[in-house]
C-alpha positions in Angstrom: 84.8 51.4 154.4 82.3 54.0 155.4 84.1 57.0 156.9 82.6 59.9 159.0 81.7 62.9 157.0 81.8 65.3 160.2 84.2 67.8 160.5 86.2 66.7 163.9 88.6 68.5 166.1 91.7 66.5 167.2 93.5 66.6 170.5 97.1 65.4 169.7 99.4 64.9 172.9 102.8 64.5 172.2 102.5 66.2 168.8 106.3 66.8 167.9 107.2 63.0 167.9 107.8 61.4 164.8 103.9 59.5 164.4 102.5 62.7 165.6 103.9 64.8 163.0 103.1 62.2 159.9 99.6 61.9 161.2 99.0 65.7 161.8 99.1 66.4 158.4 96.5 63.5 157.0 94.4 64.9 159.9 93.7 68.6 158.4 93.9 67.2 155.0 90.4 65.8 155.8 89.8 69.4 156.9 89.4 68.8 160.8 91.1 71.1 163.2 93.6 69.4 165.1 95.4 71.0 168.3 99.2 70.1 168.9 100.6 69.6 172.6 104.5 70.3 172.7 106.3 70.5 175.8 108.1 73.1 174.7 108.1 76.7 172.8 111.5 75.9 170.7 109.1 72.6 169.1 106.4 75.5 167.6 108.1 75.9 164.5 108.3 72.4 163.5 104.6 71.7 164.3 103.6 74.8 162.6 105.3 74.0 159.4 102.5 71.0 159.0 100.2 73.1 158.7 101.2 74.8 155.6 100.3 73.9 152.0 97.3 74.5 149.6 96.0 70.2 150.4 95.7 72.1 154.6 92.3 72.4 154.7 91.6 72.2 158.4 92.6 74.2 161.5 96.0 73.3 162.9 96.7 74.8 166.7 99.9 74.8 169.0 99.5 74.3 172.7 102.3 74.4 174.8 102.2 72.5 178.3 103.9 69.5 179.4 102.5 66.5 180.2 104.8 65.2 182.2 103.2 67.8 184.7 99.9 66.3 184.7 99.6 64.7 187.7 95.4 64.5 188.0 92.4 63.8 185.8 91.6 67.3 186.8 94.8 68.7 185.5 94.4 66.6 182.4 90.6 68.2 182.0 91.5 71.4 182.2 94.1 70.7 179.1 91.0 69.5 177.5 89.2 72.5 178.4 91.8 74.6 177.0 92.5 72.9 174.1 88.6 73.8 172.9 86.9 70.7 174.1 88.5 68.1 171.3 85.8 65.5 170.3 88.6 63.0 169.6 91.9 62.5 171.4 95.5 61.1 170.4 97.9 59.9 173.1 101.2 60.0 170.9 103.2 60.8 174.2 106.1 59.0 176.2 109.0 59.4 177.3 111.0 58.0 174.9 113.2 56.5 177.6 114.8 59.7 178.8 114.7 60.3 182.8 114.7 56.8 184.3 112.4 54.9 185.1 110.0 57.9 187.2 110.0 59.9 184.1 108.5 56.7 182.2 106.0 56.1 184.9 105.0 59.9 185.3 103.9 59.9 181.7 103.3 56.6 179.7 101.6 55.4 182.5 99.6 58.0 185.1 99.8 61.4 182.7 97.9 58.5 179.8 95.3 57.3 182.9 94.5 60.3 183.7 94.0 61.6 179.9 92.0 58.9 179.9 89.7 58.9 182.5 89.1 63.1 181.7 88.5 62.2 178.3 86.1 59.2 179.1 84.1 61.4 181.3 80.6 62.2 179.5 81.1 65.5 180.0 83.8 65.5 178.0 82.6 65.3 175.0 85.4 63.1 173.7 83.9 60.3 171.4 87.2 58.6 170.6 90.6 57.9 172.4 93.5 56.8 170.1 96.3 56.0 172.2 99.4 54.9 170.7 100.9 51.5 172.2 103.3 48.4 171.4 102.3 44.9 170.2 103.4 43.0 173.1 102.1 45.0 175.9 99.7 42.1 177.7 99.6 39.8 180.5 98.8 36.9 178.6 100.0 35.0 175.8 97.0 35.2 172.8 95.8 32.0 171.5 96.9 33.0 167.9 100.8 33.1 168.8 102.8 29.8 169.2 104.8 29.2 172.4 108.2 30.6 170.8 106.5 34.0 170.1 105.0 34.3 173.7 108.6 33.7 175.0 110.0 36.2 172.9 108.0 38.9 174.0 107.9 37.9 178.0 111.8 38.2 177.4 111.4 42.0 175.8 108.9 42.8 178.3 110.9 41.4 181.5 114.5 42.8 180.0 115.0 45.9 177.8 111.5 47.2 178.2 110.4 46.0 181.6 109.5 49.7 182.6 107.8 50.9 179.3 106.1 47.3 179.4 104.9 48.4 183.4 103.8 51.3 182.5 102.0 50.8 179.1 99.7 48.0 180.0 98.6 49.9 182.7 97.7 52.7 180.4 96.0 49.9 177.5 94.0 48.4 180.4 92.8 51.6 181.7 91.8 52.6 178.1 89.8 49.3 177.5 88.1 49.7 180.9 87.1 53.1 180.5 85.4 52.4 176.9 83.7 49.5 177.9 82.3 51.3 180.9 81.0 53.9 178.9 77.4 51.5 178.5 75.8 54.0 175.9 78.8 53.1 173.4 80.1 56.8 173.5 83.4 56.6 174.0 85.6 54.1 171.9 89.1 53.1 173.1 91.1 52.4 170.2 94.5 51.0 171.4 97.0 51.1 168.0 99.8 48.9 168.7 102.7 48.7 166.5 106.0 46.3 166.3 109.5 48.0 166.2 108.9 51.5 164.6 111.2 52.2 161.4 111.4 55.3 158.8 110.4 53.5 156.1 107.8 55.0 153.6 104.3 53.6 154.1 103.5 50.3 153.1 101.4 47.2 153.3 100.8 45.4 156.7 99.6 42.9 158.8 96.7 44.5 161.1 94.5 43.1 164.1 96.0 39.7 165.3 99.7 39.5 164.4 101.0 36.1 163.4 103.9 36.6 166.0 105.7 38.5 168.3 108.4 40.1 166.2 108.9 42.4 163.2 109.1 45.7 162.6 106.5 48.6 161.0 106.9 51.8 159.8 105.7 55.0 161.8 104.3 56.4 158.4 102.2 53.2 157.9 101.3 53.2 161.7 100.0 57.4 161.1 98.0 56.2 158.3 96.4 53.2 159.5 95.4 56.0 162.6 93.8 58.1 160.1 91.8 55.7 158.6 90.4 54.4 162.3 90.1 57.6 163.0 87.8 58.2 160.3 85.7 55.3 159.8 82.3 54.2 160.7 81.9 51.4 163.4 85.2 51.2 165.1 84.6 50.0 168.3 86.7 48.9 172.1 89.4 47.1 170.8 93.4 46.9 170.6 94.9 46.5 166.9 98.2 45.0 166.9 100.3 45.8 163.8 103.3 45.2 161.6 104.6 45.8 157.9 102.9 43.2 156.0 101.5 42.7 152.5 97.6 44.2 153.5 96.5 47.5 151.9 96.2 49.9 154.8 93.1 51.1 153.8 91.9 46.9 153.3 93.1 46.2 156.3 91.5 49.3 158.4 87.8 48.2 156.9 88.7 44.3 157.3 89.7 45.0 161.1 86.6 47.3 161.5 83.8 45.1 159.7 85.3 41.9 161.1 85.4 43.0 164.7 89.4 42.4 165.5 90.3 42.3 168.9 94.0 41.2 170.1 92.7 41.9 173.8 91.2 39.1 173.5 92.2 36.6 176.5 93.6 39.6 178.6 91.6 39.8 181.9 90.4 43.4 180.9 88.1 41.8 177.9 
C-alpha cells in the first residue's frame, strides 16, 4: 500500500478519549504535527505526555476549547483557523452519553456537521475528514447482512442507542455528502466505523463490509487501522465498517483501499 510521503498536520477533536490518545501517538511517529482539542485545561497533562519519547518525531499541540460550544460552521472555522489551518481532520468527539439527550445532539450530531461543512469548504484547505462512527449507524439494511443481523441492529439503534443512532447518521450522511460534493476530488470523507469498542491490544480484523451486525473491536486496532487510511494513497468517499477479525490491519487497510470498499452502499446518501 502506497502511503503519502508528505509531512501533514492533524486536527484531532476530542483528543483525550481513549482512540484519540492511541492514535495521537502513531500520528507524530510518522513525524506530522498533530494539534489536540480538550475541553478542558486539567486534560493537558495527559495529552502532553504523548508527545514525549525519542520514536516523537512530529509536532504535538494542546488546544483547549469545547466543542460542545460550537454552535456554527463559522465557530467551527475559526477552530480551524486557530488550530494552524490543519490539512487533515479527526472527529474523535462525543458525548459519551453524559447530559441527555441535548448534550448528544449538540455534539455528535451539529458540533460534527458543522466541523464538517468548515472543513469541506475549499478554503479550508482540509484534504481529508476522518470522523469516528459505529457500524450500524444507517437507514437501510446492506445487501451483505442476512435478515437476523439487520434486526439486530434496528433493535440497538431504536433501544439503547436511539439518540447516539439520531445523531450519528446525521453526522455520516453529512460527511458523505460533503465529500462527494467536493467535484474536484479534494476532500475525502472517510467514515471509520467500528463494533463495540474493547481495551484489548491490537489485532487482526474484519474491515469494509462486515459479515454481521455484532461483535466487538478493539480501540487500539480501530487507531491503527486510522493511521494507515490516514496515510495511504487513494482512499477515497467511503464508510469502513469494522470488527476484530483475522485480517492484518495493514492487509486489510490496502485491500479496502485498492478494492474500493464502500458499506454506504444502498444508503440513500450514495
Amino acid at each position: 500500500m502506497a502511503t503519502s510521503a508528505a509531512a501533514h498536520h492533524v486536527l484531532v477533536l476530542g483528543g483525550h478519549g481513549k482512540i484519540a490518545q492511541l492514535l495521537t501517538p502513531l500520528l507524530l511517529q510518522r513525524g506530522w504535527a498533530v494539534t489536540s482539542v480538550i475541553r478542558s485545561s486539567e486534560q493537558a497533562a495527559a495529552i502532553e505526555k504523548l508527545g514525549g519519547g525519542d520514536s516523537q518525531r512530529g509536532r504535538l499541540s494542546v488546544l483547549v476549547r469545547s466543542i460542545e460550544d460550537v454552535k456554527s460552521e463559522e465557530q467551527a472555522r475559526a477552530v480551524l483557523e486557530e488550530a494552524g489551518r490543519p490539512d487533515y481532520v479527526v472527529w474523535s468527539a462525543g458525548a459519551a452519553g453524559k447530559g441527555g439527550p441535548e448534550r448528544t445532539f449538540a455534539i455528535d450530531r451539529d458540533a460534527a456537521v458543522h466541523f464538517i461543512r468548515a472543513s469541506a469548504a475549499p478554503s479550508s484547505g482540509v484534504t481529508r475528514f476522518l470522523l469516528v462512527s459505529y457500524y450500524c449507524s444507517r437507514r437501510t439494511k446492506p445487501a451483505w447482512w442476512d435478515d437476523a443481523s439487520w434486526t439486530a441492529a434496528e433493535e440497538i439503534n431504536s433501544g439503547a442507542l436511539k439518540t447516539y443512532y439520531a445523531a450519528k447518521v446525521v453526522a455520516d450522511e453529512a460527511l458523505y455528502a460533503a465529500s462527494k460534493g467536493r467535484t474536484d476530488g479534494g476532500f475525502v470523507g472517510i467514515d471509520l466505523r467500528p463494533g463495540t469498542l474493547s481495551d484489548e491490544p491490537a489485532g487482526g480484523v474484519e474491515l469494509g463490509k462486515t459479515k454481521g451486525s455484532a461483535g466487538k473491536v478493539s480501540r487500539a486496532s480501530v487507531a491503527r487501522v486510522a493511521d494507515q487510511l490516514l496515510a495511504a494513497d487513494g482512499v477515497k468517499n467511503s464508510w469502513i465498517d469494522m470488527l476484530d477479525g483475522d485480517e492484518e490491519i495493514s492487509a486489510a487497510a490496502k485491500r479496502v483501499i485498492e478494492e474500493g470498499v464502500n458499506a454506504a452502499e444502498g444508503e440513500s446518501v450514495v
